[in-house]
N, C-alpha and C positions, 0 to 999 in steps of 0.2 A: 504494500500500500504506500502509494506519497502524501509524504508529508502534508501538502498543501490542500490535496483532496479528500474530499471526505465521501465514506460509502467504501462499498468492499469490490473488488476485483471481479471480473466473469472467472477469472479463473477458483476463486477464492469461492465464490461463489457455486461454482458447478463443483468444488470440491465436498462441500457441506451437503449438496443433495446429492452426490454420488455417495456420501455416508452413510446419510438418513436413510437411504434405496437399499441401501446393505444391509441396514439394520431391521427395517422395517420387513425386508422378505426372509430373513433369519425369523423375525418373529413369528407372520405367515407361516413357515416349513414347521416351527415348535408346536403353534398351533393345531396344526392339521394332524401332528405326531398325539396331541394329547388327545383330540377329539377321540381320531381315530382307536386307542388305545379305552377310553371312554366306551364305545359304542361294543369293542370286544367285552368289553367289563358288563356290560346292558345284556350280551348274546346268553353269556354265561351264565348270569344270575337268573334270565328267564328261563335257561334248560334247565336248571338245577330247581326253580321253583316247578316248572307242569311236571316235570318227572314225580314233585311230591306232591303234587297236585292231582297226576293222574292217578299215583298209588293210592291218594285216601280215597278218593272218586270212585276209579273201579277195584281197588285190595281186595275187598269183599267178595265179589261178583266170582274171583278166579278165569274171568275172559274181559276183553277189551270189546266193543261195540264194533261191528264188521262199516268199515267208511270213515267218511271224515267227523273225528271227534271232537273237532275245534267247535262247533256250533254246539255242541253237548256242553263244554266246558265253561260257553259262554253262558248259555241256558240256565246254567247250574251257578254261575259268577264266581270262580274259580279260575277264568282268566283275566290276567291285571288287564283292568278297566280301560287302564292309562296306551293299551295299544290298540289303535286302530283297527278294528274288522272290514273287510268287504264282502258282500255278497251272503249267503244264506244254504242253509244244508251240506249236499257234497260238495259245492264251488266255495263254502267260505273259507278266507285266509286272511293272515293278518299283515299287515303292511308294517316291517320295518326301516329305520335306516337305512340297514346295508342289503334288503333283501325281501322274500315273502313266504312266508313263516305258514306251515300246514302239518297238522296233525292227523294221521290217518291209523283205524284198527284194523286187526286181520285177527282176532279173535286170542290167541294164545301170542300174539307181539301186536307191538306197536310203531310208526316209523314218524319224526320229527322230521321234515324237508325244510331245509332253508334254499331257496330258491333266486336265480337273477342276481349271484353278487358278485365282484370284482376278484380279481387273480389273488392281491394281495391278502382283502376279507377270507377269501375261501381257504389259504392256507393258516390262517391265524382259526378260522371259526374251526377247522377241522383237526387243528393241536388242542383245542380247551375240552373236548369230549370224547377219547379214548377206553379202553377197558383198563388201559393203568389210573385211571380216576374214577370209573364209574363200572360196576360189578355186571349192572343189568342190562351193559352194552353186547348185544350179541356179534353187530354186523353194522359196517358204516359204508359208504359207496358216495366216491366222488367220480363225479362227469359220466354216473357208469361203471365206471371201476370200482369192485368190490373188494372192501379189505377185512378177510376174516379171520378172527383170531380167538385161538383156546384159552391167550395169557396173554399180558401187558409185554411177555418180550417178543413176542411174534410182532409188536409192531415198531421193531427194532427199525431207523432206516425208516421210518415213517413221513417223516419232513422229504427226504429225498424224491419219497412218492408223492408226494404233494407238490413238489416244485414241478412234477411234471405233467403232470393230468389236473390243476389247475392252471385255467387257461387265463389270459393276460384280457380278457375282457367280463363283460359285467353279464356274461352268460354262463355263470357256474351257478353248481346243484351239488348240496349233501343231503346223502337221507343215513340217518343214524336210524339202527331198529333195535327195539327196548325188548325184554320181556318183563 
């Protein structure tokens, strides 16, 4: 800056918004890291809640309702309020963030479909729900591909299989099957 002028440089200037631009899309990138990180926390706690939601629902019964149970759950207000439904009987589903959330019976199992989500969602949603976390996990199937497992170490190398058969657009599908 000279002396005799006052006010700041183009240069001086274009330096301060080329900072704030730096800083501000560091912020952006943290953000999207925590939402996103947010929304896996949202996937988990609702699996973990219909799974005991289904048990006290139908434990009793010893069979599961043949079709889509999501309209039953609702019926019964057992499913959080707070997610959206569409639609009614066998078509209804519930609309998430990352995806479209369907619950379906087949009498002696049951299958959780998360539907429509991105490469990166579909590798995280499909690490939170395993048989090494969850006992009543028979059978899970991503894009199609089926991963069946006797024990938690059969799904050794499981991230590997995910990197590959989720696909890098917002046209992935997992269906976990419960009994």
């Amino acid at each position: 800056m000279h002396p005799n002028r006052k006010g700041f440089s183009l240069l001086e200037l274009l330096l301060v918004v080329s900072v704030g631009t730096s800083l501000m899309m560091a912020g952006i990138a943290a953000y999207k890291n925590v939402m996103f990180n947010v929304q896996m926390a949202q996937i988990a706690q609702l699996m973990g809640t219909m799974q005991a939601q289904i048990d006290w629902s139908y434990g009793s019964r010893n069979y599961y309702p043949n079709g889509n149970m999501l309209d039953d759950l609702v019926a019964q207000r057992v499913f959080p309020a707070t997610i959206p439904t569409v639609g009614s009987g066998d078509s209804m589903y519930a609309r998430l963030p990352l995806g479209i959330y369907q619950i379906t019976g087949h009498v002696q199992t049951y299958d959780v479909t998360i539907d429509a989500i991105n490469g990166a969602a579909c590798i995280k949603i499909a690490e939170i729900v395993t048989p090494a976390n969850n006992t009543k996990l028979t059978q899970m199937s991503v894009n199609d591909t089926v991963y069946k497992a006797k024990n938690s170490n059969d799904y050794n190398g499981l991230r590997q299989k995910l990197l590959t058969n989720c696909r890098q657009t917002d046209a992935n599908k997992i269906v976990w099957t419960f009994r």
